[in-house]
C-alpha positions in Angstrom: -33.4 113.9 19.7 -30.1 112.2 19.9 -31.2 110.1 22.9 -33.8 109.0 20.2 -31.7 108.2 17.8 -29.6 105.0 19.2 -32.8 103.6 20.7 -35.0 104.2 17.2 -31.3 102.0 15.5 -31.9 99.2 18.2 -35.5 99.1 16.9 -34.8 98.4 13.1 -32.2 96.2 14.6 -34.3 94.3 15.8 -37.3 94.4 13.6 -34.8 93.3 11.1 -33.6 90.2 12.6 -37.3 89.3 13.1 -37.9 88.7 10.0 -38.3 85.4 8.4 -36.0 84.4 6.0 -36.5 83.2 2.6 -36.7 79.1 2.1 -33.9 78.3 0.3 -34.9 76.5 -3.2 -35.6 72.9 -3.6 -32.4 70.7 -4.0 -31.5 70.2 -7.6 -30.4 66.6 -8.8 -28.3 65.1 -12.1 -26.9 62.0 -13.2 -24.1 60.4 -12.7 -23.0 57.3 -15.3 -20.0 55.4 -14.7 -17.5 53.7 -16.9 -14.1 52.1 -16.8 -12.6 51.7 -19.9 -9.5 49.0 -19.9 -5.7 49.7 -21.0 -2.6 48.0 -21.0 -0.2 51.5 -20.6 -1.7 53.8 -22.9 -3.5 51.5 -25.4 -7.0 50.5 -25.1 -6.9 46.9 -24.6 -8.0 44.2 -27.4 -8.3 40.6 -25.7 -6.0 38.8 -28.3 -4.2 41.6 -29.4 -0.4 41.5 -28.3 0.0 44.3 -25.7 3.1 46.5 -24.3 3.2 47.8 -21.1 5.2 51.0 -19.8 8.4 48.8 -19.4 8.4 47.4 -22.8 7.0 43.8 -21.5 4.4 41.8 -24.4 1.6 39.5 -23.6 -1.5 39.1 -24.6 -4.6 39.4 -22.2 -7.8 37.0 -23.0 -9.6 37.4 -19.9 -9.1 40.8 -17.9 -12.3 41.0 -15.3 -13.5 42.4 -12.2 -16.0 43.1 -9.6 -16.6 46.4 -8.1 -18.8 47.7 -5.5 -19.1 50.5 -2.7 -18.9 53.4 -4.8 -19.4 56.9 -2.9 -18.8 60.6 -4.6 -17.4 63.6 -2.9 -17.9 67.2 -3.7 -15.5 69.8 -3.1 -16.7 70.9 0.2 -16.6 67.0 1.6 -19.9 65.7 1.5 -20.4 62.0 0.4 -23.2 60.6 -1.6 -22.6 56.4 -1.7 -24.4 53.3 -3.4 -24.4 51.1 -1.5 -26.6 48.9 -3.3 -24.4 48.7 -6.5 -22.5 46.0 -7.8 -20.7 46.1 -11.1 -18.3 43.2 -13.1 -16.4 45.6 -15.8 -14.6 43.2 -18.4 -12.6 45.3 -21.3 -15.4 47.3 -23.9 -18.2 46.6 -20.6 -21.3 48.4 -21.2 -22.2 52.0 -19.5 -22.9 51.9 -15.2 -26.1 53.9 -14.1 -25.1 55.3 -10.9 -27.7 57.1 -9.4 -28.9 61.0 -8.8 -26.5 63.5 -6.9 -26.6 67.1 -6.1 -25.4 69.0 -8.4 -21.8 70.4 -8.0 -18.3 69.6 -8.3 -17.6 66.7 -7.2 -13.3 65.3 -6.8 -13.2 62.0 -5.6 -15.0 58.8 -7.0 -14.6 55.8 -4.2 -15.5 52.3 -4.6 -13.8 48.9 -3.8 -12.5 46.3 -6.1 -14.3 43.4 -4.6 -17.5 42.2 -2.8 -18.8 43.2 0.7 -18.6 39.8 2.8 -22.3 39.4 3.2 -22.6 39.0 -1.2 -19.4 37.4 -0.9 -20.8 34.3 0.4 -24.5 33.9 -1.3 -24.2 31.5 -3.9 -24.4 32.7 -7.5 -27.2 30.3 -8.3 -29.2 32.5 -6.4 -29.4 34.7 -9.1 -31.3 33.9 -12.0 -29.7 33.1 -15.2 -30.0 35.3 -18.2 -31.3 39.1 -16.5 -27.9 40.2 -16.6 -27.5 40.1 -13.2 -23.4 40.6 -12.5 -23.8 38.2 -9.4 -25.0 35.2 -11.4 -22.9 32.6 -12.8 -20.7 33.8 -15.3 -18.7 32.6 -18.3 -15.5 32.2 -17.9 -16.2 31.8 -14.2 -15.8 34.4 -11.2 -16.6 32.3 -8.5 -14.6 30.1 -6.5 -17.0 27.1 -6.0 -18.3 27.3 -2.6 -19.7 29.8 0.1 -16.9 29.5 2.2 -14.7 31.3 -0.6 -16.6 32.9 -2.4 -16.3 35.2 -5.8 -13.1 35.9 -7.8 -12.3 39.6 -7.3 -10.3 40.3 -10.0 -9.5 37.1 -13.2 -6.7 38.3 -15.3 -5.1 35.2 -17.8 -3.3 35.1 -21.0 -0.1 34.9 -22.1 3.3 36.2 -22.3 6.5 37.3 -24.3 9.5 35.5 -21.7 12.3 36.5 -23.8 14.4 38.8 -22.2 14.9 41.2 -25.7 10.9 41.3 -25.7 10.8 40.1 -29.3 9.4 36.4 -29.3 6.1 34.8 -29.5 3.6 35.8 -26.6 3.4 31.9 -26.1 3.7 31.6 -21.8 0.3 31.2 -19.9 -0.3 32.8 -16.9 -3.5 33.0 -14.7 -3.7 35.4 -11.7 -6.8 35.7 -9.4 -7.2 37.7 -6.1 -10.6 37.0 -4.3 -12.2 35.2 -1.1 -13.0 37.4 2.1 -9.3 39.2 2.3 -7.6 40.7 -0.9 -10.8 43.5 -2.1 -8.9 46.5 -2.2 -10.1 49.5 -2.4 -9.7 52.6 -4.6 -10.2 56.5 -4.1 -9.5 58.6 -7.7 -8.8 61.9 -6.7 -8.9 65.0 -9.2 -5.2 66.3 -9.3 -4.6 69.7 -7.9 -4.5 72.9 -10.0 -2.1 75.3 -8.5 -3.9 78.5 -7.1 -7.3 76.8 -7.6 -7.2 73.9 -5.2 -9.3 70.5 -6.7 -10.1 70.3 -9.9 -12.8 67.9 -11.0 -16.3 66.9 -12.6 -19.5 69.3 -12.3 -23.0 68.0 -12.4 -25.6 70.0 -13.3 -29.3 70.1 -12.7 -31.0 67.4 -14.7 -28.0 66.7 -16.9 -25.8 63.5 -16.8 -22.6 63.6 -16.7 -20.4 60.2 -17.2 -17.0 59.8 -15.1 -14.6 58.0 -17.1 -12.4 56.1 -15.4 -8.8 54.0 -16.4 -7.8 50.9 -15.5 -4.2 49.8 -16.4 -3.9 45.9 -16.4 -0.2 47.1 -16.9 0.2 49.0 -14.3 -1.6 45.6 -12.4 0.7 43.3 -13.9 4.3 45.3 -13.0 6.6 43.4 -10.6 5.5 40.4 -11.6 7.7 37.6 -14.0 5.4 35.5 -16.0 8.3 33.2 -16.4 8.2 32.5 -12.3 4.9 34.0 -11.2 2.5 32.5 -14.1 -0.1 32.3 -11.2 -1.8 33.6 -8.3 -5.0 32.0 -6.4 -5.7 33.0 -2.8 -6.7 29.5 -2.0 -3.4 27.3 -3.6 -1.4 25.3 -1.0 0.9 26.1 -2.4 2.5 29.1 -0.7 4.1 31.4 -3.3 0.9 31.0 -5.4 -1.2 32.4 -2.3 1.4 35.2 -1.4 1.1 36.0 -5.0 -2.8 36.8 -5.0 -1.4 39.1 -2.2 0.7 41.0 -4.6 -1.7 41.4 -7.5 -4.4 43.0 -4.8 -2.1 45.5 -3.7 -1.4 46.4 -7.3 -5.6 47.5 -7.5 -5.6 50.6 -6.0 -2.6 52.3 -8.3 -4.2 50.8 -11.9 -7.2 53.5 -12.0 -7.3 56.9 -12.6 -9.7 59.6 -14.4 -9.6 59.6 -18.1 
């Protein structure tokens, strides 16, 4: 009997591991919506309106536009879900961005690129047709340098600014900053901050539900470093070589202006 016993264990054993295992359930899906909501420091911004960024600077913003594209998702155990295929121009109160389906789970890091890839960088906007819109068409004001060789304007910030060095006089001094071409996208990952003893916080999506990620941009936080009185503009094409270097600057500025709301 006990020389049974081990031999009748190994049995069930392997009975056991010969049986076929359940099929997991079908993946389940939700929706993920998209949008970027513009601020100058903490305000919501108001094309017109006199604005005041974290260092006390005024100006007023009348155009404050940009491109986007590239956008993947990440879930807390690293997978990525991108779309490719989507292309986006947010200007300040810009309508709501379908993304696409995901799995559902938490997901801590939204991805995408301030910019164009280089293939829809040089197609010309009159491709497009007029009046669909279609963020790749011609636009008003324009975002679009005028021929294939440089393509689309990445990023069109202009108005005006307070010069005085109190901050308390009329927002009277133009500026006009584009970044743009094949060179200056930048792009931008928003990570959920960490909660201590849990690891990554972030946004859950659940089966058949949408959830919208809203995002931050800070023209402020776009603008710092930069005197309006002696930097009024920035074009990656100018001759002239502290405009150019300028475009430069602004770019780098992209990927610290976002952030989850």
């Amino acid at each position: 009997m006990k020389t049974l016993l081990p031999v009748l264990l190994l049995l069930m054993l392997a009975l056991a591991a010969c049986r076929p295992i359940a099929p997991a359930g079908p993946m389940q899906y939700g929706t993920v919506n998209l949008r970027i909501q513009s601020f100058v420091d903490s305000n919501l911004l108001d094309t017109g309106k006199v604005a005041k960024d974290a260092t006390g600077r005024r100006y007023k913003l009348k155009i404050a536009q940009f491109y986007f594209c590239g956008i993947v998702l990440r879930n807390t155990n690293g997978n990525a879900y991108p779309f490719t295929g989507f292309y986006g121009l947010n200007k300040p109160a810009s309508q709501l961005y379908v993304i696409g389906s995901v799995p559902v789970g938490t997901y801590s890091s939204t991805t995408f690129s301030v910019g164009l890839d280089a293939q829809t960088n040089s197609i010309n906007p009159n491709t497009y047709p007029l009046g669909v819109g279609n963020p790749l068409a011609l636009q008003t004001p324009p975002m679009w340098f005028g021929s294939t060789s440089q393509g689309y304007i990445f990023m069109n910030v202009q108005g005006s600014a307070d010069t005085t060095a109190a901050h308390n006089g009329p927002c009277n001094y133009p500026f006009s900053y584009q970044t743009g071409g094949f060179l200056l996208d930048r792009g931008v990952d928003i990570i959920s901050p960490i909660i201590a003893g849990v690891g990554l916080s972030g946004y859950t999506v659940y089966p058949n539900q949408t959830y919208v990620v809203n995002i931050k941009a800070d023209f402020g936080v776009l603008l710092q470093g930069i005197n309006f009185q002696t930097q009024n503009s920035a074009n990656p094409y100018s001759t002239i070589p502290a405009v150019k270097a300028l475009a430069t600057q602004v770019a780098n500025n992209i990927p610290s202006m976002f952030s989850y709301q």
